[in-house]
Structures are given as structure tokens and as C-alpha cells.
C-alpha positions in Angstrom: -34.7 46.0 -100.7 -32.6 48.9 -100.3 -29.9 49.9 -102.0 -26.9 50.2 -100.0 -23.0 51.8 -100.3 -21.1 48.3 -98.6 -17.6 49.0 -99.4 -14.7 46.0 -100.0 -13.6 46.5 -97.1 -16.3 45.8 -94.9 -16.9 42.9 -97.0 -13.0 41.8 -96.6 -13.4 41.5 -93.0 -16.9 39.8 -93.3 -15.3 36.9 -95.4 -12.4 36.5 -93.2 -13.5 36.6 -89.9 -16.9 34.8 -90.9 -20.7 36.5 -89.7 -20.1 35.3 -86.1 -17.5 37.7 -85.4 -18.8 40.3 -82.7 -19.9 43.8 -84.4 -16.9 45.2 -82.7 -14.8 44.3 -85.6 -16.5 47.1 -87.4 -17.3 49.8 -84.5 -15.6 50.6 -81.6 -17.0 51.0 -78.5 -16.6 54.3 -77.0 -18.9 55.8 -74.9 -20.0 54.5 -71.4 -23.0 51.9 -71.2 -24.8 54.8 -69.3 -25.3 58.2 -71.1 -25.0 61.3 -69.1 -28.2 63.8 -69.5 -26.9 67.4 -70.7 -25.7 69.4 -68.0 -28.2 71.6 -66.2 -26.2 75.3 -64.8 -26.2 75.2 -61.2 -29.1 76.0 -59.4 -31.3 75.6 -62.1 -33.5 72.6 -63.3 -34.1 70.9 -66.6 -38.2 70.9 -67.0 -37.8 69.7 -70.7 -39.2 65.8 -71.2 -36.5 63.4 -72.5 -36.1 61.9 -75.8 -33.9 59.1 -75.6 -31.6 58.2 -78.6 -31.0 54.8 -77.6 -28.7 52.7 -80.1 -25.4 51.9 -81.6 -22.9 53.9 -83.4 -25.5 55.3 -86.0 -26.9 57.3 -82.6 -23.9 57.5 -81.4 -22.2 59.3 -84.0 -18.7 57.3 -84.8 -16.6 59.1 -87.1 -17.9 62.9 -86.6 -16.5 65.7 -84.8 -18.9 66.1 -81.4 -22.6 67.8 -81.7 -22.6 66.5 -85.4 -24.3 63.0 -84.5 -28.1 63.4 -85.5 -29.4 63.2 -81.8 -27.4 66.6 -81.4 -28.5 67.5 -84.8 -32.3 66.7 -84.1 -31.7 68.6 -80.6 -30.7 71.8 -82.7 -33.9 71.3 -84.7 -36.3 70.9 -81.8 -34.7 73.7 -80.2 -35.2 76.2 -83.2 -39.0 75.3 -83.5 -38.9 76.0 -79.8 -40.3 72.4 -78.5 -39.3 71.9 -74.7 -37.4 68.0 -75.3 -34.2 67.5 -74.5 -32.0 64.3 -76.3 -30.4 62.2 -74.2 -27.8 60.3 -76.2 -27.5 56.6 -75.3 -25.7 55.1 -78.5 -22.6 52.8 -77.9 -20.4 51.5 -80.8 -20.5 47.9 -81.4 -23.8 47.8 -79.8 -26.0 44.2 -80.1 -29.9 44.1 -79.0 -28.3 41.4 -76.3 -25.9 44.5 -75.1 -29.5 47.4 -75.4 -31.2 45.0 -72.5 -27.9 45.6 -70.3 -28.3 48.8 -70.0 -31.9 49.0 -70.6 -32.9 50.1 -66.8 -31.0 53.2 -66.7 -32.6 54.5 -70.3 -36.0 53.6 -68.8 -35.2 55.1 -65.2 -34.9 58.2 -67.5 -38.6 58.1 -67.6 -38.1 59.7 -71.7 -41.3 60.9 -73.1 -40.3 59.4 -76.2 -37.6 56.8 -77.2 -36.0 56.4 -80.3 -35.0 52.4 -80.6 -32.4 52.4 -83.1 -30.3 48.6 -82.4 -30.5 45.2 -84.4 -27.9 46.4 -86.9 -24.9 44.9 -85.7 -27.1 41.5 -84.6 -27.4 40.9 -88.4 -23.9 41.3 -89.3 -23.4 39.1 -86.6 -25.4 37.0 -88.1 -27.6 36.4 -85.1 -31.0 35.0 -85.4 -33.5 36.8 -86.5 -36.1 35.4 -83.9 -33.6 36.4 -81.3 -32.9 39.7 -82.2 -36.8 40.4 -82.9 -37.2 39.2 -79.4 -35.1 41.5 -77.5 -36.5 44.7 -79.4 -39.7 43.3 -78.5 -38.5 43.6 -74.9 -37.1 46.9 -75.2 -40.2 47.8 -76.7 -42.5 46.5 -74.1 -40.0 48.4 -71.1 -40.5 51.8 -72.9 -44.2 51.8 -73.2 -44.9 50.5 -69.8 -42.8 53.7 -68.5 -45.0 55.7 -70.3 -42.3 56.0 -73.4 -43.9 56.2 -77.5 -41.8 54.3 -79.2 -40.2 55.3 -82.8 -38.4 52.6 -84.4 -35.4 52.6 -86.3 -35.6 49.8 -89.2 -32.5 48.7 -90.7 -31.3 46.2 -93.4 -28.0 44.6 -94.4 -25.4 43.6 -97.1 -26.6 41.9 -100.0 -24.4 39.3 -99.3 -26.1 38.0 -96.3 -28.7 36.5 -98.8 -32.1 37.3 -99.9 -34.1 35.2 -97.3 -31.8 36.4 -94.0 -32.5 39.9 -95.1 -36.0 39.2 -95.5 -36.3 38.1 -92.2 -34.8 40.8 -90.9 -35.9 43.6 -92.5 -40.1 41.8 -92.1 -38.8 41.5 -87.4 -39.0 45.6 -87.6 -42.5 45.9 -89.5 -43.6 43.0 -87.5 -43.5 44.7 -84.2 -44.3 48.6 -85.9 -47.3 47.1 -86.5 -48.2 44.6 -83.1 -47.2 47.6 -81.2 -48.7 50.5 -83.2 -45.5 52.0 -82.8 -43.9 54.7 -86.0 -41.4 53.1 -87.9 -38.8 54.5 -89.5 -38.1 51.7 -92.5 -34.4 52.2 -93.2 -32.7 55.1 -90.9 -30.5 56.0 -93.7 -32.9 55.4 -96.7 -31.6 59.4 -97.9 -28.2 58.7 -97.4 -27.1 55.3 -97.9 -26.0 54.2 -101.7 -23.5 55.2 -104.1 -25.3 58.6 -104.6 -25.2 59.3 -101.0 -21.4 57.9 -101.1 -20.4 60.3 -104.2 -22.0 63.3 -102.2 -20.3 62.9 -99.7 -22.8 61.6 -97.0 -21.2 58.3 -95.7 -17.8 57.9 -94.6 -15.0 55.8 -96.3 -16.2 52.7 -94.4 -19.7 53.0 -96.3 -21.0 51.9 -93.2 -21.3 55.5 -91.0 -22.6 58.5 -92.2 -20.7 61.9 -92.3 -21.9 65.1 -90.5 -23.7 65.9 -94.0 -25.0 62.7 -93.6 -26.2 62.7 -89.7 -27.7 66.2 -90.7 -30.1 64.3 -93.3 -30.7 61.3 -90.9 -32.2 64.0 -88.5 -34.1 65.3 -91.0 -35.6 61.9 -91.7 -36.0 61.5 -87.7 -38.1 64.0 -87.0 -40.2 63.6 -89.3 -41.4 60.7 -88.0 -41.1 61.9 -84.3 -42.9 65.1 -84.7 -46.5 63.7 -84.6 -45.2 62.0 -81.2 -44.3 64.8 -79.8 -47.5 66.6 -80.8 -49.7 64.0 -79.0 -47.8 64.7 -76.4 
């Protein structure tokens, strides 16, 4: 399992207000359900296929000063290397797999090239079922591809405190559909970043939840190296 920077606090509000308590308590939601593509000059077009970010705070970039979230990041990056995608972000604070179907139609009317499916992490600190939150990736998944989206997946894990076997579970529903769907996974989004080095260096914020612009700037390191075969195929 990985190792992880899971501060008291965060582990405070998990023992008072018990697993059940919506992911809200730890992010706030603060962008709008539907993302706006980046603006296009007037009179011009944007011929550039999409790459949808779509996910929860991690995607959305809580904490950091805007264009430091590592879907603007990775946009610098494909940008310097001269690749003709353009990000749209679609992460929301707080946001649950349940909350990802809501507003699943507009990311898919999008028609991305590629998306990157980055939700389930506040389902487990929810404590929702595993089964359940497997499911509605599954259906995310399924949407995506039949609009002609490849799929990277975003793996994530939890606390230790949520138990060996619930971790398991959890961490086992992301390789579980990487592999039924052939899709790229991404094991742990913030496997450079997240543990008491990473805290030290100043790559996570005080929460030890959220990553810092350092920290962002790593994740969209890690990204792209698992999107740029994708976007070589296509």
C-alpha cells in the first residue's frame, strides 16, 4: 500500500463526524457542475481535440493560485512539445462518483479525444461501497469510450485507518476495470508526492490531503506520462 502524508486533522474530523459524512467536510465545492472550454478569440476556432480532466479537487486544483492545477500544468506541457489538445477542466471539490454521473453528459457532449477519469476518492472517505463506487466508474468508463474517448485512469487509495481489507477493495475496483477495459491506469495519482517526504518538500498542503503548485507540477509530470502514448495513437 502506499505510503501516505494524512494529517491529525483530517483524521479529527474523520473520527468525529464518522465515514458517512459527505466529502464536503474536507473540500469545498467551488466550481460549476459544467466546466467552460478555454476561450477561443473572436472569429477564430479552436481545431485542437479535447482532453477532459474530469474529477474532484485533485483536478480541480483546491488550494493553488489559478493555472497551477496540473490540467493547466499538463496544458503548458502539451503546448511546449507542440501537440494540438486542449484541457478542458471539469474537477469540482467535494466531488463523489454518484456526483461524476450528474454531470457526465456535458463532459461526453464535449466529444474529448481522451479523458482523464480521476473520482472515487472522496466515495472512500465517505466510506461508500466499494461495489458501488466501482460501478459508477464503470459507467463513466463505458460513456467515454462509446463517444470515441481513451480512457486514463486515475487510481487512488486511502487512510490507513479505513482498515486493510476496505483499502484493498478499493485500491483492487481501479485495476479491476484498467484491466476489463484495457484502459492506462495511473496506480496512485500522487504516488511522487504524497508522504512525509513529499510533505517536508513542500509538495502537499497543510491539510496533507491537496497538493501544492510544486506538487500539481509533479502530478502532471506523472500524467502525461501515461497519456502520451494515447495521444500518439491518436
Amino acid at each position: 500500500m502506499h505510503s501516505l502524508v494524512w494529517l491529525p486533522l483530517l483524521l479529527t474530523l474523520l473520527m468525529v463526524t464518522g465515514c458517512t459524512k459527505p466529502a464536503e467536510s474536507v473540500e469545498t465545492t467551488s466550481r460549476s457542475p459544467e466546466a467552460t472550454p478555454p476561450p477561443v478569440a473572436p472569429g477564430q476556432t479552436d481545431s485542437r481535440k479535447v482532453i477532459v480532466a474530469f474529477g474532484d479537487s485533485l483536478s480541480e486544483g483546491f488550494g493553488v493560485d489559478p493555472g497551477k492545477s496540473f490540467p493547466d500544468q499538463l496544458q503548458q506541457k502539451l503546448d511546449e512539445k507542440g501537440l494540438a489538445y486542449r484541457i478542458v477542466n471539469m474537477g469540482v471539490s467535494g466531488d463523489t462518483t454518484t456526483g461524476g454521473l450528474g454531470r457526465l453528459d456535458y463532459a461526453v457532449s464535449l466529444k474529448p479525444s481522451v479523458a482523464i477519469l480521476e473520482l472515487g476518492g472522496n466515495d472512500g472517505l465517505r466510506g461508500v461501497p466499494v461495489a458501488s463506487t466501482k460501478a459508477n466508474l464503470e459507467r463513466m468508463i463505458i460513456a467515454f469510450r462509446k463517444a470515441g474517448a481513451a480512457v486514463l485512469l486515475a487510481g487512488m487509495t486511502l487512510p490507513p485507518n479505513y482498515g486493510p481489507d476496505y483499502i484493498r477493495q478499493f485500491e483492487a475496483a481501479y485495476r479491476d476495470l484498467a484491466a476489463k477495459y484495457k484502459a492506462p491506469l495511473i496506480p496512485f495519482l500522487m504516488q511522487d508526492i504524497a508522504s512525509q517526504l513529499g510533505s517536508q518538500k513542500g509538495l502537499m498542503q497543510r491539510d496533507g490531503i491537496h497538493p501544492t503548485a510544486e506538487g500539481h507540477a509533479i502530478i502532471a509530470n506523472t500524467v502525461y506520462r501515461y497519456l502520451e502514448p494515447l495521444l500518439e495513437r491518436k
